[in-house]
C-alpha positions in Angstrom: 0.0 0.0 0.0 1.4 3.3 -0.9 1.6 6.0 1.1 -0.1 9.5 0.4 1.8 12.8 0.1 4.7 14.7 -0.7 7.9 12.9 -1.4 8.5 13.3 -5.1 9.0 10.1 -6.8 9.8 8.7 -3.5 6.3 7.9 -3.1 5.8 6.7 -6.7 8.6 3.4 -6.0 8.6 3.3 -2.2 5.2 1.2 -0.8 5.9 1.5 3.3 2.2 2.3 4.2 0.6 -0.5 6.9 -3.4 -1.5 6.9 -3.9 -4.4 9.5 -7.1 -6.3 9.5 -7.8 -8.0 13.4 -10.2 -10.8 11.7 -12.0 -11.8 15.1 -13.0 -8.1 15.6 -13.0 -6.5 12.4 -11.0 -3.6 13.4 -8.7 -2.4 10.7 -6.0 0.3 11.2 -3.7 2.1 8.7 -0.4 3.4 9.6 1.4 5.8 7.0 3.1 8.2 9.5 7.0 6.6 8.6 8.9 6.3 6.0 9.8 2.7 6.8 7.1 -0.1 6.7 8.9 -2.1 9.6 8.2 1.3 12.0 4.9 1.5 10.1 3.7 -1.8 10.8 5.2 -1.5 14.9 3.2 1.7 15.0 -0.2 0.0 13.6 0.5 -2.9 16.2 0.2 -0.6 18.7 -2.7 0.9 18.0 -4.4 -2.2 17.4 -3.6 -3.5 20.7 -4.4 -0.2 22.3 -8.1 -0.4 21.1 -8.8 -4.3 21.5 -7.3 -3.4 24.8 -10.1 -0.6 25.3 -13.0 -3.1 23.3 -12.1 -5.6 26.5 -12.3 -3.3 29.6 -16.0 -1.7 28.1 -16.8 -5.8 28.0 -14.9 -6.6 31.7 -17.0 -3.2 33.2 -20.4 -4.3 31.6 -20.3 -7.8 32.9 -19.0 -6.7 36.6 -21.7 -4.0 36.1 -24.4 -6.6 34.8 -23.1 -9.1 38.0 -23.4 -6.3 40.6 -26.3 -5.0 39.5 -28.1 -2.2 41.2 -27.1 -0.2 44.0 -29.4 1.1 47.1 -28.1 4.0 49.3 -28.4 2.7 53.2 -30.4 5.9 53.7 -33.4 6.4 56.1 -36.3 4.3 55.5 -33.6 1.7 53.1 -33.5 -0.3 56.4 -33.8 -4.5 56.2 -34.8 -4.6 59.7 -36.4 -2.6 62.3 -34.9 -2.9 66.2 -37.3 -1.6 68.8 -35.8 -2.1 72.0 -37.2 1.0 74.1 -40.8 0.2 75.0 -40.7 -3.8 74.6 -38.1 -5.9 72.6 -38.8 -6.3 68.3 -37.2 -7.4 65.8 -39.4 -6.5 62.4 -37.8 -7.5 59.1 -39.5 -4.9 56.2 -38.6 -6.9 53.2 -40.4 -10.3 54.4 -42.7 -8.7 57.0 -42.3 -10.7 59.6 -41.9 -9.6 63.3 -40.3 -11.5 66.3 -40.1 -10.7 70.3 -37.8 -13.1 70.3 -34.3 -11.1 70.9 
């Protein structure tokens, strides 16, 4: 692949531009920013790398987010159980509704 821009006849003979194709992903990236293919094609690597590298930390953070699910501020009135202990002792859980003297 040839590269684009000025460079006389130098770009006419010389082909040192890079286009790498990651198959499992389908990203492609094209590196003309050298004049030699070898730092061309160690420059496209990179980037390559760099963004299946990005691609698999959105995936790692949207499982863990998906496995942690939803988050519920302990705030007042978020409480799973209920202690009165002043009057007479109870124990009253809100989420199954059931309520014990037994403490």
């Amino acid at each position: 692949m040839r590269s684009g821009g000025a460079g006389g006849q130098n770009v006419n003979k010389v082909e040192s531009a890079v286009r790498i194709r990651h198959i499992p992903s389908g990203l492609v990236v094209k590196c003309s920013s050298h004049r030699s293919q070898i730092l061309n094609k160690a420059e496209a690597l990179n980037r390559i790398k760099s963004k299946l590298l990005v691609i698999a930390q959105d995936q790692q953070l949207a499982d863990f987010k998906d496995i942690k699910g939803d988050a519920v501020e302990a705030t007042f009135g978020q409480q799973i159980r209920n202690y009165v202990l002043a009057p007479y002792k109870q124990v009253k859980d809100t989420r199954t509704g059931i309520e014990t003297s037994q403490v």
